[in-house]
C-alpha positions, 0 to 999 in steps of 0.5 A, spaced: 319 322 581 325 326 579 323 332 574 327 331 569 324 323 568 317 328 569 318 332 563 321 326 558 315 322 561 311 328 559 314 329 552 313 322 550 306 322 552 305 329 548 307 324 541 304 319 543 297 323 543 299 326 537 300 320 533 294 317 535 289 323 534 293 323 527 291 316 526 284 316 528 283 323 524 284 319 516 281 312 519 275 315 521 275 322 518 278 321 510 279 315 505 286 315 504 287 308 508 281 306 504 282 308 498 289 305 499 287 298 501 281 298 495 287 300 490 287 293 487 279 294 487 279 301 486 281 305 480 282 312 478 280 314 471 283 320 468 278 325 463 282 330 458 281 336 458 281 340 451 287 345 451 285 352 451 284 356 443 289 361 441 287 366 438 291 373 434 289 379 437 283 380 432 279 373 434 282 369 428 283 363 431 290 360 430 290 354 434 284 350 436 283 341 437 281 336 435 279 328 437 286 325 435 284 317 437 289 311 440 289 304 442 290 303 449 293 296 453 293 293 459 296 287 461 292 285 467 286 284 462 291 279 456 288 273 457 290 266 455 286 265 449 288 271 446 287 271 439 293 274 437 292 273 429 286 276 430 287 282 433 292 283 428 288 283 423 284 288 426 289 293 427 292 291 420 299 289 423 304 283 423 304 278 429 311 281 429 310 287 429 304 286 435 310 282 439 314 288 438 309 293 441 308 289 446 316 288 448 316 296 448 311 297 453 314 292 457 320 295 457 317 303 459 319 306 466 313 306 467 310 299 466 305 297 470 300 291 469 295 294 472 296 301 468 294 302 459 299 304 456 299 307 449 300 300 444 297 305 437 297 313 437 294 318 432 289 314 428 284 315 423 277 316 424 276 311 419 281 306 423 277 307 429 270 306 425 273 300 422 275 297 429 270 300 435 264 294 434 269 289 434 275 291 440 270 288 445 273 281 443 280 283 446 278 288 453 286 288 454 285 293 448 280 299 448 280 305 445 282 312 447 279 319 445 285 325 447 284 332 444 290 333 439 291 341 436 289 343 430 292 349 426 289 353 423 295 357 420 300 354 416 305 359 417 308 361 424 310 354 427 316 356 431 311 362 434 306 358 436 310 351 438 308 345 438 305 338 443 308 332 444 307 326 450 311 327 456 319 325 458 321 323 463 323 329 465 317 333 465 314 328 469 319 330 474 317 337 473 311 336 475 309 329 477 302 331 481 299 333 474 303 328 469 303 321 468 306 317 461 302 318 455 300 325 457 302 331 452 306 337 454 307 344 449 314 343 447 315 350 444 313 357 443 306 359 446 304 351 447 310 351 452 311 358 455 303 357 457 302 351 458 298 351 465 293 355 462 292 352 456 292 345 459 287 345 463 286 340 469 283 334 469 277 331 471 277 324 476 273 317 477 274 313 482 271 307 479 270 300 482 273 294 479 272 287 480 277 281 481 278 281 473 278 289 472 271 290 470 268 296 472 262 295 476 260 302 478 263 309 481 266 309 489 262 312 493 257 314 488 262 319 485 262 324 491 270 324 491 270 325 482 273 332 480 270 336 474 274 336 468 276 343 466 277 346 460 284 350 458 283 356 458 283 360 451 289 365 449 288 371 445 295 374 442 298 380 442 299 378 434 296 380 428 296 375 423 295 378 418 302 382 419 305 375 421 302 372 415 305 377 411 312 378 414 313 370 414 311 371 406 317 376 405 321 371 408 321 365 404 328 364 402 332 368 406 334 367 412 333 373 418 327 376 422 323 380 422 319 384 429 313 389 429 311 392 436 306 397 439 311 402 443 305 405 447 304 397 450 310 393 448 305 388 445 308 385 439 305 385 432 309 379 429 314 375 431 317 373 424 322 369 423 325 365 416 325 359 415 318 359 417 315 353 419 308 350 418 305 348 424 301 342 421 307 338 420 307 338 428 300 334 427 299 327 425 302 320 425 308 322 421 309 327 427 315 325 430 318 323 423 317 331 421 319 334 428 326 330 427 326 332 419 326 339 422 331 338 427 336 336 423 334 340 417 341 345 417 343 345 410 345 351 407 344 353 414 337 353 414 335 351 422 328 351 421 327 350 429 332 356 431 327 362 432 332 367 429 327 374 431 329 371 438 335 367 438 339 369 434 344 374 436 347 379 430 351 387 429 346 391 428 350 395 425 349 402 423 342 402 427 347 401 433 349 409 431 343 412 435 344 408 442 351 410 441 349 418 441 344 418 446 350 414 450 355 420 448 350 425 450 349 422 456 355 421 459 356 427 457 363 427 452 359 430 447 352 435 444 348 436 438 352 441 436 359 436 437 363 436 431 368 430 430 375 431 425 371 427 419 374 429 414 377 424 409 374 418 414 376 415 421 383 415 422 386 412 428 393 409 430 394 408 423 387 405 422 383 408 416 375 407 415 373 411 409 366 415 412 361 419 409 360 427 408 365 431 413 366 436 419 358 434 421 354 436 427 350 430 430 343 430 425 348 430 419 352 424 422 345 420 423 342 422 416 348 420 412 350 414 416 357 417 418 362 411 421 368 417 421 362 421 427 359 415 431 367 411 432 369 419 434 363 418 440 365 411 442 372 413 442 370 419 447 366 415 451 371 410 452 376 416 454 372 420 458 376 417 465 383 418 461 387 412 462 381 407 465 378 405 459 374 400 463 371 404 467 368 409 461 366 403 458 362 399 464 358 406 464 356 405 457 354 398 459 349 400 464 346 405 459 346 399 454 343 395 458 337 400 461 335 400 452 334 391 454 340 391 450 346 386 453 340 381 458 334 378 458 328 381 457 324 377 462 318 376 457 312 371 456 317 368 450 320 360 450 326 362 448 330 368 448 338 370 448 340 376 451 346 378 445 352 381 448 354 389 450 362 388 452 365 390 459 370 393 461 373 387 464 371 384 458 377 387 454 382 387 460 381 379 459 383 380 451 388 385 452 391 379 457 391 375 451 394 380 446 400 381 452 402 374 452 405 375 444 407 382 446 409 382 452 406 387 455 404 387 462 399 392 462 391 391 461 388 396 465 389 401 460 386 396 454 389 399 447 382 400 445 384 399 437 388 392 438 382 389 443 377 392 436 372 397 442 373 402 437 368 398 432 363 399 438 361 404 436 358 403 429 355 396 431 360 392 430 366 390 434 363 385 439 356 389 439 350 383 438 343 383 439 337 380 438 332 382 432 327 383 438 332 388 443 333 391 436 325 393 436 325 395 444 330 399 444 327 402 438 321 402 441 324 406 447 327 411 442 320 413 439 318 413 447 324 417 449 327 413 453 322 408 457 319 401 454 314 396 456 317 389 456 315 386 449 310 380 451 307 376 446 299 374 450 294 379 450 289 376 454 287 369 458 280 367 458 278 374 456 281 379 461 288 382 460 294 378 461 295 379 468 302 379 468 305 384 472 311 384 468 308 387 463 305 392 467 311 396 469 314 401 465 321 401 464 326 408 463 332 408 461 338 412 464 339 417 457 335 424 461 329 425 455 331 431 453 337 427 448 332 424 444 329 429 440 336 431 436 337 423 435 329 423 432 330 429 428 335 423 425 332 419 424 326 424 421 332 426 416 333 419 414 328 418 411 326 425 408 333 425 405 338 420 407 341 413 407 332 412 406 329 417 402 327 412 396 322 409 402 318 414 403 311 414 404 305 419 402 301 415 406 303 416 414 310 419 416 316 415 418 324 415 423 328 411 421 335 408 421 338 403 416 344 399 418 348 394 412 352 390 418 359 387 415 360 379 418 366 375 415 362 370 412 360 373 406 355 379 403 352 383 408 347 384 413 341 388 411 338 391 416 332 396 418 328 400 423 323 404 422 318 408 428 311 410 424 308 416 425 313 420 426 309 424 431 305 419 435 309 412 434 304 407 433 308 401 430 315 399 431 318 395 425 325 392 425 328 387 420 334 383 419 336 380 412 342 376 413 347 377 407 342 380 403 346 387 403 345 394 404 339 395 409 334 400 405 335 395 399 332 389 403 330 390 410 327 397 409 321 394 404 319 389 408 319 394 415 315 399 410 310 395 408 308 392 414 308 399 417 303 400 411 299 395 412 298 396 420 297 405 419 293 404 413 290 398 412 291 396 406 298 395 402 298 401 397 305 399 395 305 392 392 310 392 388 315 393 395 311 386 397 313 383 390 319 384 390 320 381 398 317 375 396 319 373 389 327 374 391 331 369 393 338 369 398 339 362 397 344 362 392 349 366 397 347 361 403 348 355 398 356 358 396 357 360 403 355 352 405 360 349 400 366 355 401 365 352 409 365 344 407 371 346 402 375 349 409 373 343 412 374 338 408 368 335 407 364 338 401 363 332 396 362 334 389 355 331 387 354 326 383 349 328 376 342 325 376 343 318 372 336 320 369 337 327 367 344 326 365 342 321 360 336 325 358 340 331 356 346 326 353 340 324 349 336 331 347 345 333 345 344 327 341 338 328 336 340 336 337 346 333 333 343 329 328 338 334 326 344 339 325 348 333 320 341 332 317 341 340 316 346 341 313 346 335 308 341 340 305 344 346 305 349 343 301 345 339 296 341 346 295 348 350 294 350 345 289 344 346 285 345 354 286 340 355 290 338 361 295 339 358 302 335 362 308 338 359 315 
């Protein structure tokens, strides 16, 4: 035989033998093709598991279960002689509201005749109580218990997240654990830990007979698998300080953020508006969830995170980033005195700034706009006539402090804020040289493009309110931070996530920090935040009143405490409230009272944040856009009301006819007449 007909011959034979011995090892050794060739006789039933507890950091349980109860149908199971009037009054349905369901089902991407489908969802115990002795009567319909989370907060929703029954798409994601009807964590902590809270469920191979009756287990339920339970969560949180940052943010919009500096653990996680997680149970929850969703008047957004999401100019709290960077690039000292006197001028531009020819500490103290533009405009020109090239190093200094990228936590949801690249302006100055004329980019006018502002935190500066709490966190560690994380601890052992393990050091050298903290320290012994000092434990902080085109200020607020060994972090951001010490510094010091001390020795600083309102600004901000647009509509007065006061003006009139009929009868007869 011819060598190459050998080796063909040779190979064909190779996988002939290996499809056989492939074939013969899942006849004879596996149930895959028995189990496949019992499909019509063999089912498999799911068993739930409970989803994990979460906890907060000192064994409060915020989130645990509870049996929630459905109705489930399989059309395999219809007879002929259903009892469709019947079966409604049971369920306390209309027969037209039965036919609908049924349509529904049928329509589902998943719809299988031999498969339940949920036909009710969310009843009560009662219901079930009402309906169990009798639904025998209809095998097609049966009952079925699934864990539902119960919360035992009412504060904390966008933190904690909510669950929902899967979608197509998280069935695609994961299509070896989900089939329809199950429930997936939508948000927050449900969602960023979801397969370990979810647990893993357990399996019955159950023989049916021709009609679908169960008749016992498959081989004696030697192939079942054990459910097993979620596993529990304990949180870095402490409610107690969540619970008081989200009162202080009722009625107002803003965040605010408390970390650990020595860990990166976070304290709380506020954001305003607050949402109760109990809306997320029940039987009104889809309604509720799609309330929340579309809530946006006044701009309120319950459902977008701002200690996360949203992206703000840290305004004068930027000022410390900016120094550490000017020190370290080397353009500036301690000792740098800038030409403050009479504010910040620039190619004709004049900011009006406080105190004069000040070395750095002052300049922090005070606030000084005149100082901090000067160290930006240094930075920017360290490489003369390369603008870009100074600011691209300051962008990598920046985003060392997790400023300008994601911080690759364990959150559901994050943005990374913006720190301006120098291709950032070369891209503005194009634009602003189509209407000049210019054709030069590289060499960026640096107050045309608006990068003087940086410096101060304005300009195109945005960070989030948690970057704002880490990067003062790595001021407070003089230079390094942990990565914020919002999981403690997994079933009792420390989270073992590797992220949260590493400690990150920033590119400022450490022996910058002391005269930024030196500051810091003034700032509050004698500066923009003297009138928050404490007795009780000592303080660094920075405040910031950050301008935005919409209305009044920002006020916004950092805070280290103790000054000598840093313990807490806060960081607060109250939009449109104002100045920063007047805000947003309250609501930091108080938090930081109740974490050092354990108790709140200033209420009258907590009274103040929760009995004020910033509504009205957001309402006239609101009206003042729909007008821009042209689409704000005068409300029409409440009919009621309306004629409740026409007729409170009515008897308030007649009473007055009446009165001074009398006065004048009285003054006819010369009488003294007291009104």
């Amino acid at each position: 035989m011819n060598t190459r007909y050998l080796k063909i011959f040779s190979a064909l034979a190779a996988i002939a033998f290996i499809f056989v011995a492939r074939l013969s090892y899942l006849q004879l050794f596996t149930d895959r093709y028995a189990l496949n060739a019992a499909n019509t006789s063999i089912k498999i039933e799911y068993i739930i598991p409970q989803r994990g507890v979460i906890f907060d950091r000192n064994g409060k349980i915020m989130v645990g279960n509870q049996p929630a109860y459905e109705i489930s149908f399989t059309q395999a199971l219809m007879k002929p002689d259903f009892d469709t009037i019947g079966f409604c009054g049971l369920m306390k349905i209309t027969k037209t509201d039965f036919i609908n369901k049924i349509k529904g089902i049928k329509k589902e991407k998943y719809y299988s005749k031999l498969t339940p489908m949920t036909f009710i969802k969310d009843l009560r115990r009662e219901d079930i109580a009402r309906v169990q002795e009798i639904i025998f009567k209809y095998p097609a319909f049966s009952i079925v218990s699934r864990p539902q989370r119960q919360y035992e907060v009412s504060t904390s929703g966008n933190l904690l997240g909510y669950t929902n029954e899967v979608n197509e798409r998280d069935i695609k994601k994961d299509s070896a654990y989900y089939l329809p009807g199950d429930f997936v964590g939508k948000s927050g902590v449900e969602k960023s830990y979801e397969k370990e809270l979810r647990g893993i469920k357990g399996m019955k191979y159950i023989q049916k007979d021709i009609k679908l009756r169960s008749i016992g287990s498959y081989k004696n339920g030697s192939l079942d698998k054990d459910v097993v339970t979620g596993k529990d969560i304990t949180l870095t949180i402490d409610y107690d300080l969540q619970r008081m940052a989200e009162e202080m943010l009722v009625n107002k919009h803003g965040a605010i953020v408390a970390l650990d500096p020595n860990n990166g653990e976070i304290l709380a996680l506020a954001t305003g508006p607050d949402i109760d997680p109990n809306l997320f149970t029940g039987p009104y929850k889809s309604k509720n969830l799609y309330a929340l969703s579309k809530d946006t008047i006044f701009e309120n957004k319950p459902t977008f995170d701002r200690s996360v999401q949203a992206a703000y100019p840290p305004g004068s709290t930027f000022k410390l980033l900016t120094a550490l960077a000017g020190m370290q690039m080397g353009v500036m000292d301690e000792k740098t005195i800038f030409p403050c006197g009479g504010g910040f001028n620039y190619k004709g531009l004049r900011i009006k700034g406080h105190g004069g020819a000040d070395p750095l500490i002052p300049a922090i103290q005070i606030s000084s706009n005149c100082y901090f533009s000067h160290a930006y405009l240094a930075i920017m020109n360290k490489y003369p006539g390369n603008p870009s090239k100074g600011v691209d190093e300051w962008k990598e200094i920046m985003n060392s402090f997790g400023v300008g990228v994601f911080l690759n936590n364990d959150l559901a949801v994050g943005a990374k804020g913006r720190i301006p690249s120098g291709e950032f302006y070369e891209k503005r100055q194009k634009t602003l040289n189509k209407y000049s004329g210019k054709k030069d980019f590289k060499n960026w006018d640096q107050l045309a493009t608006g990068a003087v502002f940086n410096g101060m935190g304005q300009g195109d500066i945005l960070v989030t309110p948690l970057q704002l709490a880490n990067y003062t966190a790595a001021i407070a560690n003089k230079g390094w931070f942990y990565t914020p994380h919002i999981v403690k601890s997994i079933d009792g052992k420390p989270n073992p996530d590797p992220r949260f393990k590493k400690k990150h050091k920033t590119l400022v050298d450490p022996k910058h920090f002391d005269p930024v903290l030196k500051g810091m320290e003034a700032v509050v012994l004698r500066g923009t935040a003297r009138g928050l000092k404490s007795n009780d434990f000592t303080q660094l902080a920075k405040t910031g009143t950050a301008q935005v085109p919409q209305g009044k200020d920002n006020s916004i607020y950092v805070m280290i405490a103790p000054a000598d060994k840093p313990r807490i972090v806060v960081v607060a951001v109250m939009e449109h409230a104002g100045f920063g010490a007047t805000w947003a510094g309250p609501a930091c010091t108080v938090i930081a009272e109740k974490y050092i001390t354990g108790d709140l020795k200033r209420e009258h600083l907590y009274k103040k944040m929760t009995t004020s309102s910033f509504m009205p600004e957001y309402k006239r901000q609101w009206v003042a856009d729909l007008k821009r647009k042209g689409l704000y509509v005068e409300p029409k007065p409440d009919s009621i009301k309306l004629k409740r006061i026409q007729d409170s003006l009515e008897f308030i009139k007649k009473q007055k006819a009446k009165l001074q009929k009398k006065i004048d009868e009285e003054t006819k007869n010369n009488k003294t007449i007291k009104q």
